[in-house]
VOGU-3710 file (C-alpha; in Angstrom, 3 decimals, decimal comma):
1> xxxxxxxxxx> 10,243/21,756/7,741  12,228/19,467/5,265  9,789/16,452/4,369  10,962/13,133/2,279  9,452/10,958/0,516  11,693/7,819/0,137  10,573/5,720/-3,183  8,821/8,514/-4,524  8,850/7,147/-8,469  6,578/4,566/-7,523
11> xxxxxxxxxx> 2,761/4,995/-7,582  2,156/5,589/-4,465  5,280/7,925/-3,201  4,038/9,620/-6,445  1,496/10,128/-4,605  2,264/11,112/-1,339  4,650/13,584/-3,024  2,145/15,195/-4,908  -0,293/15,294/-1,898  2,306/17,388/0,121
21> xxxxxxxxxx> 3,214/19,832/-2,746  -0,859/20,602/-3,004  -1,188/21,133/1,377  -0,039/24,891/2,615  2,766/24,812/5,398  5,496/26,213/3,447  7,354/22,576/3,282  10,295/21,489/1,376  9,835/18,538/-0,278  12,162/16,071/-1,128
31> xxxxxxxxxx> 11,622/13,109/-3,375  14,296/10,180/-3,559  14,106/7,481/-6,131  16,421/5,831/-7,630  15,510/7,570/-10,732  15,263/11,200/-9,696  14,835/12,643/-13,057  11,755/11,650/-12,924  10,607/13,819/-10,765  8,719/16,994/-11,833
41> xxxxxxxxxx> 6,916/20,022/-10,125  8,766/21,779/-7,112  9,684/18,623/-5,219  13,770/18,460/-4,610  14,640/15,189/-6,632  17,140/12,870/-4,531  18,899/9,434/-5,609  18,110/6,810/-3,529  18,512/3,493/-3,892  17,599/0,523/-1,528
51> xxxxxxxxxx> 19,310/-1,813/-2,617  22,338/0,215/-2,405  22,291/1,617/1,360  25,200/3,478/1,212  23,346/5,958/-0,686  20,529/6,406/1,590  22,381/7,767/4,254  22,827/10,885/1,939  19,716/11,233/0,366  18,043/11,309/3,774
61> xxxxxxxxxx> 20,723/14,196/5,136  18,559/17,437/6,617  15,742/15,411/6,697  13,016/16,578/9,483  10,355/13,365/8,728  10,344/10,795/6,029  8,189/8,539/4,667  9,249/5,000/3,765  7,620/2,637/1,613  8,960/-0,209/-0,334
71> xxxxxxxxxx> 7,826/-2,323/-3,219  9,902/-5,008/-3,449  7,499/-8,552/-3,681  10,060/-11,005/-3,316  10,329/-12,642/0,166  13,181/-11,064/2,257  13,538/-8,274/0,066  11,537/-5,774/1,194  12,062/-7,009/4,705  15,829/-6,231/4,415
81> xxxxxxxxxx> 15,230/-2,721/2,272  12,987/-1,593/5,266  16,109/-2,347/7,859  18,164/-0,931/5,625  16,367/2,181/4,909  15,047/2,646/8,780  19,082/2,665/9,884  20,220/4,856/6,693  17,380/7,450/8,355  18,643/7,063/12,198
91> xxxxxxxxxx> 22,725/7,742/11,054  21,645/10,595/8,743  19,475/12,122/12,093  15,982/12,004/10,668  14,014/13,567/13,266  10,427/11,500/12,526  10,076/8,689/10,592  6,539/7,316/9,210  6,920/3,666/8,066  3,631/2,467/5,192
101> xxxxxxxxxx> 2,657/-1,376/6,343  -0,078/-3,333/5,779  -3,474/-3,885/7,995  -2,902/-7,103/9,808  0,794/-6,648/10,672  1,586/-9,467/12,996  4,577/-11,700/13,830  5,000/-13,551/10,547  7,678/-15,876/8,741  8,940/-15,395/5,327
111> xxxxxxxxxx> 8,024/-15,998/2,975  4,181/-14,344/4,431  3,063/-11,892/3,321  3,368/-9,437/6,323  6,541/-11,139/7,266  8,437/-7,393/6,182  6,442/-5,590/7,328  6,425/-7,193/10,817  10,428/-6,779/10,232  10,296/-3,275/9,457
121> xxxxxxxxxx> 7,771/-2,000/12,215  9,249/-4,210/14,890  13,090/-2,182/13,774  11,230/1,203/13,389  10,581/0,911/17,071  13,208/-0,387/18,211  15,503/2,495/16,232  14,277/5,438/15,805  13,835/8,560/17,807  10,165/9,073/17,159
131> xxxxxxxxxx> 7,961/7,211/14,599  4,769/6,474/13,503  3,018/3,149/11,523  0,652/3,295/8,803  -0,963/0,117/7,581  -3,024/0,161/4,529  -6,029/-2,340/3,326  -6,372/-3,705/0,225  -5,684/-1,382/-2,716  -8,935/-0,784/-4,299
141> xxxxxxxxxx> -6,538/-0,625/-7,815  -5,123/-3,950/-6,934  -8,858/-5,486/-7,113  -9,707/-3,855/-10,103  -6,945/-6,238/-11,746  -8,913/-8,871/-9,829  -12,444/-7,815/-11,284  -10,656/-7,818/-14,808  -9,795/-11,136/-14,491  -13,057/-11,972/-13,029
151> xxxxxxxxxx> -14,918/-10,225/-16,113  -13,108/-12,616/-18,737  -13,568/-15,857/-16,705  -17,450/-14,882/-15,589  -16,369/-16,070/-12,119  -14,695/-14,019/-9,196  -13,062/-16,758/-6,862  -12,070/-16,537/-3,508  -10,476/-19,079/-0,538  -13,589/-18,217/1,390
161> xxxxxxxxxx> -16,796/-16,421/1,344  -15,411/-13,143/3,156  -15,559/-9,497/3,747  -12,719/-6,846/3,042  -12,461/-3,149/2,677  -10,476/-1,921/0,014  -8,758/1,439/0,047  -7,993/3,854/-3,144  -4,190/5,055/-3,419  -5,097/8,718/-3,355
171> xxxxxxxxxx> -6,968/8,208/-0,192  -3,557/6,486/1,331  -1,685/8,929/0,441  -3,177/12,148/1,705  -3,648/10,193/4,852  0,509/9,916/4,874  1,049/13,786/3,723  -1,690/14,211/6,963  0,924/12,950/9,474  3,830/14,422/7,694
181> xxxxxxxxxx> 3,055/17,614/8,166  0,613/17,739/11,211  2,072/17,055/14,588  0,976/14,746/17,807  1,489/11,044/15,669  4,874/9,892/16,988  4,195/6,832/18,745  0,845/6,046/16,615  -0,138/3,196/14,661  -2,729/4,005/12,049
191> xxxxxxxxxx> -5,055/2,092/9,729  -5,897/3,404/5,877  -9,039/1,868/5,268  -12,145/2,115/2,444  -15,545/3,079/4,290  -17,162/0,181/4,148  -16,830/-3,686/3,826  -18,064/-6,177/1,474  -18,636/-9,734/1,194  -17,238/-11,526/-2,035
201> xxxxxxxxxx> -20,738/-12,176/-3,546  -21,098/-8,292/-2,974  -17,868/-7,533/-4,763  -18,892/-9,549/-7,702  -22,529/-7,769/-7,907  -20,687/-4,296/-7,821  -18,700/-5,754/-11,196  -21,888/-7,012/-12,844  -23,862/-3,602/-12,011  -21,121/-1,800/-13,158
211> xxxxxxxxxx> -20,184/-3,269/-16,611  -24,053/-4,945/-17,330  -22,220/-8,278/-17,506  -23,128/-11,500/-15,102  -20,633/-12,326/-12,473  -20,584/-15,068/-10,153  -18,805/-15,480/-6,758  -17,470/-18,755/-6,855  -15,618/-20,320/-3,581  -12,506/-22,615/-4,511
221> xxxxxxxxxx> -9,890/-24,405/-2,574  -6,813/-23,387/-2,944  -5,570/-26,277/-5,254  -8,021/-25,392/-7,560  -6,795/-21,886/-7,232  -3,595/-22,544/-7,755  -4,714/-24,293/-10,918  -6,306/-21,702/-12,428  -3,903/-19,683/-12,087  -0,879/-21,612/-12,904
231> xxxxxxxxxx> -3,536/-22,315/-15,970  -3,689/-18,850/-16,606  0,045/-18,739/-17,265  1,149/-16,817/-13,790  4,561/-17,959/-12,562  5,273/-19,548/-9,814  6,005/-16,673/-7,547  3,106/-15,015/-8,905  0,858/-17,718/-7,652  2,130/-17,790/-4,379
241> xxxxxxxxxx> 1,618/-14,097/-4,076  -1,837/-14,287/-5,220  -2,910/-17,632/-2,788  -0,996/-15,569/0,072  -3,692/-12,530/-0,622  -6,481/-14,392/-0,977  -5,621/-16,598/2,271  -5,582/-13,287/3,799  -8,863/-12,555/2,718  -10,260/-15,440/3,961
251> xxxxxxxxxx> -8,428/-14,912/7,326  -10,719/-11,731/7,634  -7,119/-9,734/7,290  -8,362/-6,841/5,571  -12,170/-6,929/7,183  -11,125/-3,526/8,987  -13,316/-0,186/9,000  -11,488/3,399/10,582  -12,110/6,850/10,154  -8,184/7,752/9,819
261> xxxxxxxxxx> -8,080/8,003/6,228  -11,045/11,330/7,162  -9,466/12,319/9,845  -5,259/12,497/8,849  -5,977/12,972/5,263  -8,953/15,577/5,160  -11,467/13,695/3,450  -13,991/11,219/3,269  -12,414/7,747/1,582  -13,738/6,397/-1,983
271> xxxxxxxxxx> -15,828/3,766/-2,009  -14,786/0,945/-3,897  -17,776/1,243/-6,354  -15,708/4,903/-7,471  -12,700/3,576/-8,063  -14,515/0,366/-10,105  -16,424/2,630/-12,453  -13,400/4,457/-13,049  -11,640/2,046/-14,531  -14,452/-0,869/-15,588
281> xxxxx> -16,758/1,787/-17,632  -14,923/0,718/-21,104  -15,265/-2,900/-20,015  -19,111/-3,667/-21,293  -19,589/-4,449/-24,254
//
């Protein structure tokens, strides 16, 4: 079977790629990017580029399933690179196609946050001969940039006092190599999720018991977020991101719990403690 990977230079396709190369099956991999010379190992490097759709069509050629997940964080742009890359798959005859999204999907404007994604799941349906969703939480990376912040402010603020589960890459992307090469998932929609949830005051003492240093959960409203950020020297389109997010959180968006991550992927997910201590233990001082 002839697998693809479709933005495979970016962290997570990275990811997914290696994932696939490590699971027995006898696969062919291929790995399109718009920079294919990045890619080492045995994978079969492929240019693809979504913004230019002409060339997916070609990359995705002989494809049997392919994964496609796309970066893009300006509003409308990812929204229109998922159409694009969902039709480039259906002309070039890709038998399966798995589509990453984010927990929370739901019928959404842009410039929302899940306003693509809603796009590209609602076309994925629609268009292609079999397919399967998988949403992801929270990145448990993306909060470590959060608890960074947090650690040089002595606050960690939030829209609302909430809980959330936060997922580690890794454990996203073995659950996506999990469907790619296993068989009965056309027609599912799965959830990537950390093993457990935790309230913002929670999230803060994980920070101060991992680094020694005091942290405070702090609730704001969202002009005063908005301030601090814009304070902070964040652009405009940054701070709209970041409100979006923590709106979400608030919403109870990413206050999800599954077992699919353990159950596609073939292990039990990180806890968000791991991936913390990974990356805070040169933080105390």
């Amino acid at each position: 079977m002839k697998i693809g990977v479709s933005g495979a230079s970016g962290h997570l396709g990275r990811a997914v790629v290696s994932e696939l190369l490590q699971r027995a099956g006898g696969h062919e991999v291929v790995a399109i990017t718009r920079t294919p010379e990045t890619i080492s190992g045995s994978a079969h490097a492929r240019f693809g580029d979504y913004d230019r759709p002409e060339s997916l069509a070609e990359a995705y050629a002989g494809l049997d399933r392919l994964l496609i997940t796309t970066v893009a964080p300006e509003p409308g742009k990812r929204g229109a690179q998922n159409v694009a890359a969902i039709d480039a798959a259906v002309k070039a005859g890709v038998k399966h196609i798995v589509f990453m999204s984010a927990v929370g999907t739901r019928q959404e404007e842009e410039p929302a946050r899940g306003a693509s994604y809603w796009r590209g799941e609602r076309h994925l349906i629609a268009a292609a001969p079999a397919w399967t969703i998988l949403r992801m939480n929270f990145y448990a990376e993306a909060f470590v940039q959060q608890a960074q912040a947090a650690l040089g402010q002595g606050v960690l603020a939030g829209l609302a006092e909430n809980r959330a589960v936060f997922v580690a890459r890794d454990d996203v992307a073995a659950t996506a190599a999990g469907i790619l090469i296993g068989d009965g998932h056309a027609g599912a929609i799965y959830n990537a999720t950390g093993p457990g949830r935790l309230s913002g005051a929670e999230r803060a003492g994980l920070i101060a018991e991992i680094t020694g240093r005091p942290i405070a959960f702090r609730v704001v409203t969202e002009q005063q977020l908005r301030a601090g950020l814009t304070q902070a020297g964040l652009p405009a389109g940054a701070v709209n991101i970041v409100t979006g997010i923590q709106a979400s959180f608030a919403a109870g968006t990413f206050d999800i719990v599954t077992g699919d991550v353990e159950r596609l992927g073939g292990r039990p997910p990180k806890p968000l403690r791991d991936v913390l201590a990974a990356a805070l233990k040169f933080s105390s001082a």
